[in-house]
C-alpha positions in Angstrom: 0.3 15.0 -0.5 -0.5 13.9 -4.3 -3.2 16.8 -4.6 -0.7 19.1 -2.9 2.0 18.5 -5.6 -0.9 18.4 -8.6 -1.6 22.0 -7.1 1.7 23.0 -6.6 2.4 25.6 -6.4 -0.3 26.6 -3.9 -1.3 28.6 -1.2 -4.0 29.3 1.4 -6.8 32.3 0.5 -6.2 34.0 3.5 -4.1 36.9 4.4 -2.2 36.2 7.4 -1.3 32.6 6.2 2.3 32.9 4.1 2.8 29.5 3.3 3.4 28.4 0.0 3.3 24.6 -1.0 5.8 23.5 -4.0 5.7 19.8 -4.6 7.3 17.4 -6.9 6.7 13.4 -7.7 8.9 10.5 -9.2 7.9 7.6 -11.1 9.8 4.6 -10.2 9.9 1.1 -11.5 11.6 -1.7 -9.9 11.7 -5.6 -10.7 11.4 -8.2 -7.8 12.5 -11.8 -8.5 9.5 -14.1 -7.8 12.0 -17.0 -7.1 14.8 -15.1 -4.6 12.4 -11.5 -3.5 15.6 -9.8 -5.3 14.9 -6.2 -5.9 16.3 -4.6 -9.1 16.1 -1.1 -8.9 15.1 0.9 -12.4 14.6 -2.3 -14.0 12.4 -2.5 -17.4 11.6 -5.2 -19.8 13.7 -5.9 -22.8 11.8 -6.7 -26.0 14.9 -9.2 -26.6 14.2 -11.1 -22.8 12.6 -14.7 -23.9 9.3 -15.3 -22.1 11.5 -17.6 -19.2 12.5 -14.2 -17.8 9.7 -12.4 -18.2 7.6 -15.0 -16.4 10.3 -15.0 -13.3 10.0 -11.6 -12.5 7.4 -8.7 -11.6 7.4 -5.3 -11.9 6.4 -3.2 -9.3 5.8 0.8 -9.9 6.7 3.5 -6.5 5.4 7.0 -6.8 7.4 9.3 -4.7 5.7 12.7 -3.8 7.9 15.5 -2.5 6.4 19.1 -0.7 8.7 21.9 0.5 6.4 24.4 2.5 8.2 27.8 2.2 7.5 31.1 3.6 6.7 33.9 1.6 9.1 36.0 4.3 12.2 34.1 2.9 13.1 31.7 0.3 14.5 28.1 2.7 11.7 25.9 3.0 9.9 26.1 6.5 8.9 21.9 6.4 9.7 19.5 3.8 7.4 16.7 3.8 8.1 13.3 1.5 5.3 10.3 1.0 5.4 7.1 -1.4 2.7 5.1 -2.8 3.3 1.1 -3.8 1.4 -0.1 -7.0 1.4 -1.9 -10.5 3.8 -0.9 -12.8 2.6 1.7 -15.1 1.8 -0.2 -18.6 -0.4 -2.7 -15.8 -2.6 0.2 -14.3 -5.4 -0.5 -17.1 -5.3 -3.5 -15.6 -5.6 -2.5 -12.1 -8.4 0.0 -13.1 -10.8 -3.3 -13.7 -9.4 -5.9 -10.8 -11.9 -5.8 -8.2 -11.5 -8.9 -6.7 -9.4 -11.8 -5.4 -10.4 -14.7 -7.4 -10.1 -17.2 -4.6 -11.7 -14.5 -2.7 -8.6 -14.5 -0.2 -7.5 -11.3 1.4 -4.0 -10.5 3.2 -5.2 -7.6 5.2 -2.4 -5.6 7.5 -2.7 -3.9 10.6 -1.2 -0.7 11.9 0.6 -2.4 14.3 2.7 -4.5 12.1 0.1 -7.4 12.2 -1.2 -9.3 9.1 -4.0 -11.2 8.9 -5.2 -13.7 5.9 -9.1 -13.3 5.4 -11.3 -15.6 3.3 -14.6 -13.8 2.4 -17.2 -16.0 1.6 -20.2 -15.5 -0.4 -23.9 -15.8 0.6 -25.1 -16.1 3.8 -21.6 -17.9 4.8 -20.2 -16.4 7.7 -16.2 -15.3 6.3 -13.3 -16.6 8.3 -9.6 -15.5 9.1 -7.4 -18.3 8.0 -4.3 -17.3 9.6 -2.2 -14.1 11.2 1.1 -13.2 11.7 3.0 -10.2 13.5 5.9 -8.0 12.2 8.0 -5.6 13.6 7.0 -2.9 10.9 3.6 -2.5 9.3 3.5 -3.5 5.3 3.0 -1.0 2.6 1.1 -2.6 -0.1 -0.4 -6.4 -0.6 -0.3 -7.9 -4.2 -1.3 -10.7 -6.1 0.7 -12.1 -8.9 -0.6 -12.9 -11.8 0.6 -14.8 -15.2 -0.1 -15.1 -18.8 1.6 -17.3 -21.1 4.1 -14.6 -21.9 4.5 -12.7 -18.8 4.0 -12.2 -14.7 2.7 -9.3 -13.6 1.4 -7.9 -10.0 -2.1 -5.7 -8.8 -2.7 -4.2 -5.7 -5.4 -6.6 -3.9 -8.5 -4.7 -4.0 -9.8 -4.3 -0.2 -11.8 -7.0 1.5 -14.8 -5.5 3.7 -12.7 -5.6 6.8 -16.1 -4.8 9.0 -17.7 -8.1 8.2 -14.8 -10.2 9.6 -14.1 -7.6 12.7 -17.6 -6.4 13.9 -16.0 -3.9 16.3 -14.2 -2.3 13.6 -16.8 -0.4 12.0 -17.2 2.6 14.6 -13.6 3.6 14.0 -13.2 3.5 10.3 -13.4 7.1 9.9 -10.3 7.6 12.1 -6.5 8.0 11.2 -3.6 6.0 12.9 -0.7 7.5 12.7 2.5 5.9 13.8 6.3 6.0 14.3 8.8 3.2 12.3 12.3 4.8 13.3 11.9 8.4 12.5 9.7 8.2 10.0 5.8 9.1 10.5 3.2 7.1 8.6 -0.7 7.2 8.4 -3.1 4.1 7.9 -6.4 3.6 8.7 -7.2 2.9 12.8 -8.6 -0.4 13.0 -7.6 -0.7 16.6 -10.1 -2.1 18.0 -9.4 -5.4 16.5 -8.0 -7.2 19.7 -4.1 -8.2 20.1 -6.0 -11.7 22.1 -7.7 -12.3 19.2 -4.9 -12.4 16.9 -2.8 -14.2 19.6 -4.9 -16.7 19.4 -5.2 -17.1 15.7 -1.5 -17.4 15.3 -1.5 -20.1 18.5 -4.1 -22.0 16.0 -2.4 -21.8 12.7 1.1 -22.9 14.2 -0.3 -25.8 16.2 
């Protein structure tokens, strides 16, 4: 979708293919309340906000990518096709460029099937463990970590843990695609199903008891 609307417009080299691609994006900011999980919509930082505010909140940035695949027979769109990315906001993506990992090395990992899954990757020889998992009815977006300095709090995206060294099964399907259905909207995510619903049962069972 993003290289479609970075090449937009664009069509196919071949003769009997009329389809033309014309794609837009948005740049969104939001703030979210550390204290509540408020969301304020198109919210920025004041220069006048004392450091108290700007240490209560995050800003998170949402990149919206829009495609409308017409027909070169006629000018309403054949498909129109709509996708949204999670990440820092944008004066933070410098930092995100260089964070490459958790620094207590703990990883909130989620799972197609609306399943999360805390992972603590060890170093050395040390076998890494899964602290604790939890099921929701929807799959998550995005996992980030919150960060401060002595003027403001800020969020990453968590860099990705090597899933296949916690889930040894995993590895023979990390070239495949999941896609799935939340209401009536499709989304895509990588297909590690062969990590086992028991398995995560039972990890829950453990972490409640």
């Amino acid at each position: 979708m993003a290289q479609l609307v970075d090449m937009s417009p664009f069509s196919f080299a071949f003769e009997d293919d009329h389809k033309v691609f014309v794609g837009r994006k948005e740049i969104l900011s939001s703030a979210v309340e550390l204290e509540t999980g408020r969301v304020d919509l198109e919210r920025m930082y004041s220069e006048d906000e004392d450091n108290g505010a700007k240490l209560a909140q995050i800003l998170l940035g949402r990149t919206d990518y829009h495609v409308h695949v017409l027909s070169r027979c006629g000018p309403v769109p054949v498909q129109t096709l709509s996708f949204s990315t999670y990440g820092p906001a944008e004066l933070d993506n410098p930092l995100q460029a260089s964070y490459r990992r958790s620094k207590d090395q703990t990883y909130i990992q989620s799972l197609p099937g609306g399943q999360v899954v805390s992972l603590k990757i060890n170093e050395g020889n040390d076998p890494s463990s899964v602290s604790w998992a939890h099921k929701f009815s929807d799959p998550i977006v995005a996992t980030f970590d919150v960060l401060r300095t002595t003027k403001r709090a800020f969020a990453l995206l968590q860099p990705l843990p090597p899933l296949r060294s916690i889930f040894s099964k995993v590895a023979p399907h990390l070239d495949e695609i999941y896609v799935g259905l939340v209401g009536e909207t499709l989304f895509a995510s990588h297909s590690w199903l062969s990590v086992p619903e028991t398995r995560l049962g039972a990890i829950q069972r453990r972490w409640k008891g």
